[in-house]
N, C-alpha and C positions, 0 to 999 in steps of 0.2 A: 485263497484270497478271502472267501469269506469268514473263516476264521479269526485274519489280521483284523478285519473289520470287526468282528467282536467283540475280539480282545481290546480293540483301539478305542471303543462306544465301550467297553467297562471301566476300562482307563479311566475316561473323562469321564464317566458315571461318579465314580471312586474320588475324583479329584472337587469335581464340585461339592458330592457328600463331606467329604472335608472339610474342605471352606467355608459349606454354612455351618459345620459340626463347632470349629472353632470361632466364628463371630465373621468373616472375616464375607464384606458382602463386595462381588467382584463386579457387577452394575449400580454401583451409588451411585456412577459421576451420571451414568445416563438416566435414572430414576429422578436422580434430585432436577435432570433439567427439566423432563415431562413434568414433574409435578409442580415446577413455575412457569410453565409453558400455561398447563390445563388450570394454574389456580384462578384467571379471573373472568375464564370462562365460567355464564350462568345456564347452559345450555345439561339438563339431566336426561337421560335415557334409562327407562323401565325396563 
């Protein structure tokens, strides 16, 4: 079992290296909303 589980966490290791290797960005839709969610908040943290 924990084998599969390695193999299945390299997989998806491998899959996402991929995706950013070729451009290919697989959270836009949920980035672009936080960041018009957070743009007209004036509130910074140090």
């Amino acid at each position: 079992m924990i084998k599969a589980n390695l193999l299945a966490g390299l997989l998806a290791l491998s899959f996402f290296s991929y995706a950013q290797y070729s451009g290919l960005n697989l959270f836009d839709q949920e980035a672009s909303a936080l960041t018009s969610r957070t743009a007209g908040s004036r509130t910074f943290h140090k």
